[in-house]
C-alpha positions as CSV (number, residue, x, y, z in Angstrom):
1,X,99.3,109.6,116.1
2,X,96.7,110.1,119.2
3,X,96.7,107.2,121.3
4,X,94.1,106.2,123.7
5,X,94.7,105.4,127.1
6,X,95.3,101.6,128.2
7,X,94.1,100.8,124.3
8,X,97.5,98.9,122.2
9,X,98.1,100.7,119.0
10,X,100.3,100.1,116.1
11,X,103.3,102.5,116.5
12,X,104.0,100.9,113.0
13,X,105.0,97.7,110.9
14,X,107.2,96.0,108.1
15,X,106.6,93.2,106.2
16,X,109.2,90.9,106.6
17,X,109.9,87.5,103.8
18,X,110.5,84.4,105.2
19,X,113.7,83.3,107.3
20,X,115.0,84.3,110.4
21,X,115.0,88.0,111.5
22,X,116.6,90.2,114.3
23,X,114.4,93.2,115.0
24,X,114.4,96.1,116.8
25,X,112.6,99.4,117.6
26,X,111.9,102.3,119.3
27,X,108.6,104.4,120.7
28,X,108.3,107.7,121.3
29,X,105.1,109.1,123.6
30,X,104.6,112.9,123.7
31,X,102.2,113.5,126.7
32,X,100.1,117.3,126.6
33,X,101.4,119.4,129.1
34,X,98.9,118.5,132.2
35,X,99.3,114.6,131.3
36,X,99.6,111.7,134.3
37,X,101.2,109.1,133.1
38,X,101.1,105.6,134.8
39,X,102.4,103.3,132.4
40,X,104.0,103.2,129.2
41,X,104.6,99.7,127.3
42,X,106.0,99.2,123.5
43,X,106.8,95.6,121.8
44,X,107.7,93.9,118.6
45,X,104.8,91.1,117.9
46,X,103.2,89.5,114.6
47,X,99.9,90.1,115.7
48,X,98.3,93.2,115.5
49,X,97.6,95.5,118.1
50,X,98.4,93.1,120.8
51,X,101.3,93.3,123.4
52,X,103.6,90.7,124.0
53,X,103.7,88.8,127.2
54,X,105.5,90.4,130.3
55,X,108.9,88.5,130.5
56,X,109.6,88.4,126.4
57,X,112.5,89.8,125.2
58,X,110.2,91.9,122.4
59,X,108.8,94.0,125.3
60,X,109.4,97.5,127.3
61,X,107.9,98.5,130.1
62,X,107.8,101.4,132.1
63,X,106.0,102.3,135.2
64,X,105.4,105.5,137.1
65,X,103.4,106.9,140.1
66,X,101.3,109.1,138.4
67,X,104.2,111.5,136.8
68,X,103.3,114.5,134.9
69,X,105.8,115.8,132.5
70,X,105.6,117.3,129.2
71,X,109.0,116.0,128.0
72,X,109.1,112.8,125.6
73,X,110.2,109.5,127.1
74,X,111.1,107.0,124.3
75,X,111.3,103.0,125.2
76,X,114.1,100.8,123.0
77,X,112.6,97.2,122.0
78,X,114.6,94.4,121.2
79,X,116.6,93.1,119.1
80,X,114.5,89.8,119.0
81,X,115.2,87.0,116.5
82,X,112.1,86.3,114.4
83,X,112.1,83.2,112.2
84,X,109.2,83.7,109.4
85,X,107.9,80.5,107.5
86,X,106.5,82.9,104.7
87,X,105.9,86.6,104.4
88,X,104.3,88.0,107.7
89,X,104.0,91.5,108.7
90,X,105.7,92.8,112.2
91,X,104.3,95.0,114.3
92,X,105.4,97.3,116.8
93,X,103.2,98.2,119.3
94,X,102.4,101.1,122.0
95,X,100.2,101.2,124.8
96,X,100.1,103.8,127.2
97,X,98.2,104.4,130.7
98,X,97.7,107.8,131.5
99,X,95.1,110.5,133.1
100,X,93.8,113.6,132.7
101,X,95.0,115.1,129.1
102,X,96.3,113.3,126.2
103,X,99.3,112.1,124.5
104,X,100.7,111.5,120.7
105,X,103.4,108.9,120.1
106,X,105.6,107.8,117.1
107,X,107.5,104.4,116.4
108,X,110.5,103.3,113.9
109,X,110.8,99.5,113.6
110,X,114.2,98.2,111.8
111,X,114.9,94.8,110.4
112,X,118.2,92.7,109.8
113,X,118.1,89.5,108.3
114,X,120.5,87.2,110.5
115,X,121.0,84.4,107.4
């Protein structure tokens, strides 16, 4: 999916049932060839489109002077323990600060239910 820059997106979600959770992910971002990027963020959160706060354990970050490249850089999330009072959807999320062209990215979000 296109994302725009500085602009959180949903890389994609699950629905999770109640009770305690460990969950993980991953983000890819495919920058066009004349693409600067400056920043590059993914994290796991329950609330749509929204990043988590710098410091939590459901976040990657990734910060560049200005580097152009056309090659993929994917950031790992997690695992973070999620404990669920009733069925709630998870969300991983991408953000992305760059210049000049555009850029695509892709997400996998995986689940383990710790008891």
């Amino acid at each position: 999916a296109s994302i725009t820059s500085a602009i959180p997106l949903n890389a994609t979600s699950v629905s999770l049932t109640a009770g305690d959770w460990e969950v993980s992910g991953a983000v890819g971002f495919i920058p066009a060839a004349t693409t600067s990027i400056t920043q590059l963020i993914a994290g796991i959160t329950t609330t749509s489109i929204t990043v988590p706060a710098l410091g939590d354990n459901a976040l990657s970050q990734l910060s560049l002077a200005a580097e152009v490249s056309v090659n993929p850089v994917v950031l790992n999330v997690g695992p973070t323990r999620i404990s669920l009072a009733s069925t709630t959807t998870v969300f991983l999320v991408a953000s992305a600060t760059f210049s000049v062209s555009t850029m695509t990215q892709y997400g996998t979000i995986r689940a383990r239910r710790v008891r």
